[in-house]
C-alpha positions, -999 to +999 in steps of 0.1 A: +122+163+083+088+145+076+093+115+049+063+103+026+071+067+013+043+067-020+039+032-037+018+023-065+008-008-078-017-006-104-014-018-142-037+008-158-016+040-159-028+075-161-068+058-164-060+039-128-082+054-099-057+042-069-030+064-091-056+094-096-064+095-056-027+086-042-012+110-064-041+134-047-031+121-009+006+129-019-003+167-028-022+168+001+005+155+023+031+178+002+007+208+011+008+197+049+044+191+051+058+216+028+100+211+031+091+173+035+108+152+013+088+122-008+104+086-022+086+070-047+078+037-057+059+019-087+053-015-080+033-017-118+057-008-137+088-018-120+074-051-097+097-064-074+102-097-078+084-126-064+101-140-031+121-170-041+144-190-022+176-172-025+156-144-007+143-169+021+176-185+031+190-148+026+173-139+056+186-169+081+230-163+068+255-137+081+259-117+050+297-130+045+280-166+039+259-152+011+260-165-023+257-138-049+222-145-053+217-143-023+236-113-015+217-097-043+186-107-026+191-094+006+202-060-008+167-057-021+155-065+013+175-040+030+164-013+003+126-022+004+124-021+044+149+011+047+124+031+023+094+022+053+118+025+082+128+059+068+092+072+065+069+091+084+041+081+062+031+057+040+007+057+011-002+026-008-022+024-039-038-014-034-065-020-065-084-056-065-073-076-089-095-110-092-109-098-058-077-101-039-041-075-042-018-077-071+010-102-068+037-072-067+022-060-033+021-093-020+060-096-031+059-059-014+050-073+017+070-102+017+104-089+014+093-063+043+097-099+066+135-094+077+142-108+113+169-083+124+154-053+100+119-053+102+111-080+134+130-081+166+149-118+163+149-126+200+113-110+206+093-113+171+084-076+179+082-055+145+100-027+145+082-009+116+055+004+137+047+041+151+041+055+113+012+064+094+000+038+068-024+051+045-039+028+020-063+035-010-080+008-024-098+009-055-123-013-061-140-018-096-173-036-083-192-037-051-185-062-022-198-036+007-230-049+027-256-066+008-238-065-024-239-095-042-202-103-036-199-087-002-167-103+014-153-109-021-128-081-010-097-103+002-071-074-003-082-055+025-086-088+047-054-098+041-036-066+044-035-061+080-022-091+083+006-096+058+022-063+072+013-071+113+046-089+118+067-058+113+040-033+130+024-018+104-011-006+109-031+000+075-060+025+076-080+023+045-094+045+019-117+032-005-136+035-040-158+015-054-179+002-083-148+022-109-158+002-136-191+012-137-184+046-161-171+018-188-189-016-180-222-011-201-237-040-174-230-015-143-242+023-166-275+018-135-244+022-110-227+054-119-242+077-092-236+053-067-197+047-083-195+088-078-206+092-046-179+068-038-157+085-051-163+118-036-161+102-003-126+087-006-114+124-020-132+141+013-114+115+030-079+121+012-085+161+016-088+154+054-059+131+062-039+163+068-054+189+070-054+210+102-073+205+132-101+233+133-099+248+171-131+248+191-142+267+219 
């Protein structure tokens, strides 16, 4: 049976884009994969917590040496890499926050990093790989080419990165210039901010559907 593993992460509630259009890519994989079954996580408004020491030397002791703290942390490991190890597919909601993710992916990420869970111990392989990771990114200015703060973007830099170690892949999504229907400074901006957005729904819409044949 097909597993969706949806994550959220932004602040804003029912006004955040990433929520709008994830929750649009869920429906759209729900359509695709009708008796599929979907786990759901929301990093805004239940963070994990940041990745402290207990959680560090969690990961190097047999689990009889653990001190409760420890033992508390590592359950949270285990649960956080079991939800991507059990899915098919997963969706991330990633929007910029002061140009880079919010801190609760970042903790995301790094309680994915479990030698013996996530990374082969003897090889360093990861062991997450071979599923679908989807990731929309909302973006309330412009940092494309030739914008004034092209590159500012380090979310989607960093990304592939953080989750290589375990073999995930990220594919990206993306909105921009969201802030310009409320930001009186970026009103000039608003077609461009909607043709943005159409693009990432087009993009969302296709992510499952099915293949047209050709002859």
């Amino acid at each position: 049976m097909a597993t969706l593993l949806h994550i959220d992460a932004s602040i804003q509630g029912d006004n955040s884009v990433s929520r709008q259009l994830t929750a649009r890519a869920a429906s759209a994989w729900h359509a695709a994969h009708p008796d599929g079954t979907v786990t759901y996580r929301d990093l805004g408004a239940h963070p994990v917590p940041h990745f402290d020491a207990a959680a560090n030397v969690s990961r190097g002791l047999p689990a009889d040496q653990h001190t409760p703290e420890q033992a508390e942390s590592w359950a949270r490991i285990s649960e956080l890499v079991g939800e991507v190890a059990a899915a098919d597919t997963v969706l991330l909601g990633l929007p910029i926050y002061n140009y880079g993710a919010p801190s609760t992916v970042k903790s995301w990420v790094d309680h994915l990093m479990a030698p013996g869970l996530s990374i082969d111990p003897e090889t360093g392989k990861g062991l997450l790989g071979g599923r679908d990771f989807v990731v929309v990114v909302s973006r309330g200015g412009g940092y494309g080419e030739g914008a004034p703060r092209q590159g500012w973007d380090h979310a989607t830099a960093w990304l592939p990165h953080g989750v290589a170690m375990v073999g995930l892949e990220p594919r990206f999504i993306t909105t921009e210039l969201t802030l310009a229907g409320t930001n009186p400074a970026m009103a000039g901006l608003v077609p461009l901010a909607e043709e943005s957005r159409r693009q990432a729904e087009a993009a969302i819409d296709d992510l499952w559907a099915p293949a047209v044949a050709t002859a």
